[in-house]
C-alpha positions in Angstrom: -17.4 5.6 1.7 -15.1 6.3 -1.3 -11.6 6.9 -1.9 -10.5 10.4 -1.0 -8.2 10.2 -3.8 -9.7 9.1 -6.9 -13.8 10.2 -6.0 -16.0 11.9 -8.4 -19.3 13.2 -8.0 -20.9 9.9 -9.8 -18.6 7.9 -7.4 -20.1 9.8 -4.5 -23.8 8.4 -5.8 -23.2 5.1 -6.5 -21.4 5.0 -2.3 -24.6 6.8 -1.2 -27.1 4.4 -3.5 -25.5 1.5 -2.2 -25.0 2.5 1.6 -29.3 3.2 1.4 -29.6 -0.4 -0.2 -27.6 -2.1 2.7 -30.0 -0.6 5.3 -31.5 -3.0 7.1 -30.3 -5.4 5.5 -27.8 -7.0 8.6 -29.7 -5.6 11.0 -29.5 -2.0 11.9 -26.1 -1.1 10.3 -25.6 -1.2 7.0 -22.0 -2.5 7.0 -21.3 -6.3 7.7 -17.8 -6.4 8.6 -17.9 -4.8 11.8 -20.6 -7.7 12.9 -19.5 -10.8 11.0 -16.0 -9.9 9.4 -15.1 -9.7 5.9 -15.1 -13.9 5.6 -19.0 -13.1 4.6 -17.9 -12.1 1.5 -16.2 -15.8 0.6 -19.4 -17.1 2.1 -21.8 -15.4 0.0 -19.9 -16.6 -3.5 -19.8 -19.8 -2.0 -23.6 -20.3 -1.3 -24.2 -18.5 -4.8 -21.5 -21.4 -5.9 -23.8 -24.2 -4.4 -27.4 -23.1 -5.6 -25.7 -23.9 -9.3 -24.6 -27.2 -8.0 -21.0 -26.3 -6.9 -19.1 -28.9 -4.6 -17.3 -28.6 -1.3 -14.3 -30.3 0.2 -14.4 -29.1 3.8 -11.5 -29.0 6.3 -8.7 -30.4 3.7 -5.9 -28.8 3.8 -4.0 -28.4 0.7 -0.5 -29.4 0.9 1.2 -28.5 -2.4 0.6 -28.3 -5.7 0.3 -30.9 -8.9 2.3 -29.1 -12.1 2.6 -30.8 -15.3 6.1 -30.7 -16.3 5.7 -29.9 -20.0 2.9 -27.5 -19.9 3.4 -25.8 -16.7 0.5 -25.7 -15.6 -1.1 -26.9 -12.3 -3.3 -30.4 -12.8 -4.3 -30.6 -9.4 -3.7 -30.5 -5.6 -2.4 -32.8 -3.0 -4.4 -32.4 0.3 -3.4 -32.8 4.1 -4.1 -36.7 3.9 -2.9 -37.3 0.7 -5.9 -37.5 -1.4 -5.2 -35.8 -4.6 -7.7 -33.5 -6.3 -7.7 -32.5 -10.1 -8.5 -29.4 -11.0 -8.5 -26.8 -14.1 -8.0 -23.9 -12.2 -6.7 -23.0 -9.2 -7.4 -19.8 -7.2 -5.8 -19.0 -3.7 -6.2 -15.8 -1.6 -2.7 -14.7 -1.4 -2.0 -15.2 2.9 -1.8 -19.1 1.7 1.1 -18.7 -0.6 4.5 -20.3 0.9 7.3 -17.0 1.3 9.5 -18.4 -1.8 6.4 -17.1 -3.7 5.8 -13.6 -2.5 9.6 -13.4 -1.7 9.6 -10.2 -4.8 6.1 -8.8 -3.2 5.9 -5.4 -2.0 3.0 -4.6 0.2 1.3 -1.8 1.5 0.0 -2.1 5.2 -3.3 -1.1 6.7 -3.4 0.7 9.9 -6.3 -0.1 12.5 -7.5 0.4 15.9 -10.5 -0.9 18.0 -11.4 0.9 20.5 -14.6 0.8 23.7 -15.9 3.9 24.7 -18.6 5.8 27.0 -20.3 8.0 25.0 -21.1 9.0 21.1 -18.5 10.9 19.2 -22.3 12.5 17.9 -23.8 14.4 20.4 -27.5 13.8 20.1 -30.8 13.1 22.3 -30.5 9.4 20.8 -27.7 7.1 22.5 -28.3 4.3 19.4 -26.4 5.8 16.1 -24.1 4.7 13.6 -21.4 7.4 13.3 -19.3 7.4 10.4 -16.4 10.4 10.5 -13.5 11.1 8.1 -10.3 13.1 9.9 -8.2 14.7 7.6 -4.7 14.4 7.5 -3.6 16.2 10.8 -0.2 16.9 9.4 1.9 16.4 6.1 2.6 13.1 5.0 0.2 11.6 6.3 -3.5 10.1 5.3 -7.1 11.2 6.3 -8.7 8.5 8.8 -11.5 6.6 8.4 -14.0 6.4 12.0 -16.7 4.0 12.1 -18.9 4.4 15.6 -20.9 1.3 16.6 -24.0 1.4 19.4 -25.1 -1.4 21.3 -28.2 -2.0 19.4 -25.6 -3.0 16.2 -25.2 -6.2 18.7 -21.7 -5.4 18.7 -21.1 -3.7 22.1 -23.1 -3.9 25.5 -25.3 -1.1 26.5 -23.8 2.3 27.4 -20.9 1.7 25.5 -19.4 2.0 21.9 -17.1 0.2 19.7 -14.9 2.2 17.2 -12.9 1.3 14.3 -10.3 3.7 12.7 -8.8 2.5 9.6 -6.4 4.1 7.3 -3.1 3.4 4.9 0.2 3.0 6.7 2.5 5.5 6.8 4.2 4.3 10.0 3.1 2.2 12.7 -0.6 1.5 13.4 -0.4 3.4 17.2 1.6 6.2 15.4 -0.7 6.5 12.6 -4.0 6.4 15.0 -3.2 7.5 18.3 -3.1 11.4 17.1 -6.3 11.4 16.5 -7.9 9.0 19.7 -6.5 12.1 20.9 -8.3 14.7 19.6 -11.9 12.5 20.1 -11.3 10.7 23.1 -9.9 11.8 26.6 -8.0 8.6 28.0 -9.3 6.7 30.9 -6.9 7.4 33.2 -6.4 11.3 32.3 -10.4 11.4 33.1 -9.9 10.1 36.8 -7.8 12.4 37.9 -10.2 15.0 36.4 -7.5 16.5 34.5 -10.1 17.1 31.5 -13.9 17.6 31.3 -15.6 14.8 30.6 -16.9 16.8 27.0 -15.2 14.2 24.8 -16.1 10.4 25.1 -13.9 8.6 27.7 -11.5 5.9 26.2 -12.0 2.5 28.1 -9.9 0.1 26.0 -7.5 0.3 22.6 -6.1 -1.8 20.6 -3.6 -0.9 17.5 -2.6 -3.5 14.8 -1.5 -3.6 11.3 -2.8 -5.5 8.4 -1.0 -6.5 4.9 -2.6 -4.8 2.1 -2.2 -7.1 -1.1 -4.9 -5.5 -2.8 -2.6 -3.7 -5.0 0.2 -6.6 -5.8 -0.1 -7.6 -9.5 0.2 -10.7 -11.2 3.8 -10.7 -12.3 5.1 -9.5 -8.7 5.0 -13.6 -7.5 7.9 -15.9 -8.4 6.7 -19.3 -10.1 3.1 -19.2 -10.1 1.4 -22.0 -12.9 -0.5 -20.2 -16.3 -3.6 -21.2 -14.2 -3.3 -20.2 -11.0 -4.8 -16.6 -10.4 -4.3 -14.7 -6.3 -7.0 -12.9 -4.8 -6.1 -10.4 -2.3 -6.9 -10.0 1.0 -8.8 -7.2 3.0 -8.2 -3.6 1.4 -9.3 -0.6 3.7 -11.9 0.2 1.7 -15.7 0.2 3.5 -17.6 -2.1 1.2 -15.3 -4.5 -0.4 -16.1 -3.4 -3.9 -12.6 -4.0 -4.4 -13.0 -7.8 -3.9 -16.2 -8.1 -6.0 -14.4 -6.9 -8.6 -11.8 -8.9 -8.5 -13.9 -12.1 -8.4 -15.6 -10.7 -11.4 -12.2 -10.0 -13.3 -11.0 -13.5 -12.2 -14.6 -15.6 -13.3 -14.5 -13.5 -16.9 -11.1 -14.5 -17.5 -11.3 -17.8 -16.8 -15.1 -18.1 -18.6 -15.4 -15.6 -20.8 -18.6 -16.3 -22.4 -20.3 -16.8 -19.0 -22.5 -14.7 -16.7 -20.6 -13.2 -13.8 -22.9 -13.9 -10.5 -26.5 -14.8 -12.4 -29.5 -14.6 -10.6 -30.6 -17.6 -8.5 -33.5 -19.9 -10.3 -37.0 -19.5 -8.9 -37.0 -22.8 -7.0 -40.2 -23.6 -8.9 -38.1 -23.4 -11.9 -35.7 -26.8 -10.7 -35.9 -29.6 -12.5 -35.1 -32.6 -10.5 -33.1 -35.6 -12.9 -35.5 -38.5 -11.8 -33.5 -41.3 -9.9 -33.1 -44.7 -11.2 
């Protein structure tokens, strides 16, 4: 649940506090990205946003930027139909940004794999567990591996089956990074037909191996061009509970509003006070 790199004992607490808070929270898994995706975490600032009477312009597009020529900085946007929107600040996740932009970037890559199987990596008398395993490196050079195990009453999978995820940092390709060790927990579909194995591992039904851009590390002063008032938020990192990206958006609101409160509490609705109309 930590970094294998950087984790201290208090680190270690804080992973296993927060992983017993998150229990039951989304149902019977603690972690949300496997059911929803990480766009819940976007969601949840925006409906935080909206209790203290933020504003939405849905499905417009922005098209470019408005920069003032003497200050430099951006004044506003120009959306998909031409409407243009003022604006203080502007904040963009950094996928959005055209390649003249990120043209200096260098980024890291994530490695990942779904997979289906038969049975539990976890051999119990229960076939409904949540199986979280950490593979050391299996040879020099490269990175331990992250494997989340998903049953089917996480709503994710259907019944007699599981759904994997194995995540770790790139060193090469995502099926060259991964498929070492579907190897050493799975037996392959087609290897268990011809009964060339025992069926004491799970059985591997289906794979799939992608890779993901990592910008979680790019600074500031890595993009060309960017406006005094235009801040990036990165995308995805491989980390299990996106603290990364909560602290981020907390960096980004304190610099911007220094002297407000990062992510108050809601008001009590009994609290609202309603402007009469008229």
């Amino acid at each position: 649940m930590t970094s294998e790199s950087s984790c201290t004992t208090l680190d270690g607490l804080q992973a296993t506090k927060t992983f017993l808070q998150c229990l039951g929270r989304f149902g019977n898994t603690p972690f949300i990205f496997p059911l929803y995706g990480h766009g819940e975490i976007p969601q949840c600032f925006c409906r935080m946003c909206a209790v203290f009477g933020g504003v939405y312009c849905l499905r417009h597009k922005v098209q470019c930027l408005v920069v003032d020529k003497d200050s430099g900085r951006c004044k506003g946007i120009i959306d998909a139909f031409g409407q243009r929107i003022s604006a203080n600040y502007f904040i963009v996740e950094d996928s959005y940004l055209p390649k003249e932009t990120c043209s200096n970037v260098q980024y890291k890559q994530i490695s990942r794999a779904v997979l289906i199987t038969d049975q539990s990596i976890l051999k119990t008398d229960s076939d409904q567990q949540i199986s979280i395993l950490v593979v050391p490196p299996l040879e020099p050079g490269t990175t331990s591996v992250r494997v989340m195990e998903l049953c089917s009453s996480t709503m994710t999978c259907m019944k007699d089956s599981y759904l994997v995820h194995l995540t770790c940092s790139s060193s090469k390709t995502a099926r060259e990074d991964l498929e070492p060790v579907v190897k050493q927990l799975f037996i392959p579909e087609a290897e268990a037909e011809a009964g060339k194995d025992e069926l004491r591992k799970p059985r591997l039904l289906w794979a799939l191996y992608f890779n993901m851009r990592d910008s979680s590390g790019v600074s500031r002063s890595s993009y060309c061009g960017l406006p005094s008032n235009v801040y990036i938020c990165s995308g995805p990192d491989w980390g299990l509970g996106s603290e990364h990206a909560v602290k981020q958006a907390e960096t980004l609101f304190q610099e911007i509003f220094p002297s407000e409160e990062f992510c108050p509490p809601p008001p009590n609705p009994e609290d609202i006070i309603f402007e009469a109309e008229g």
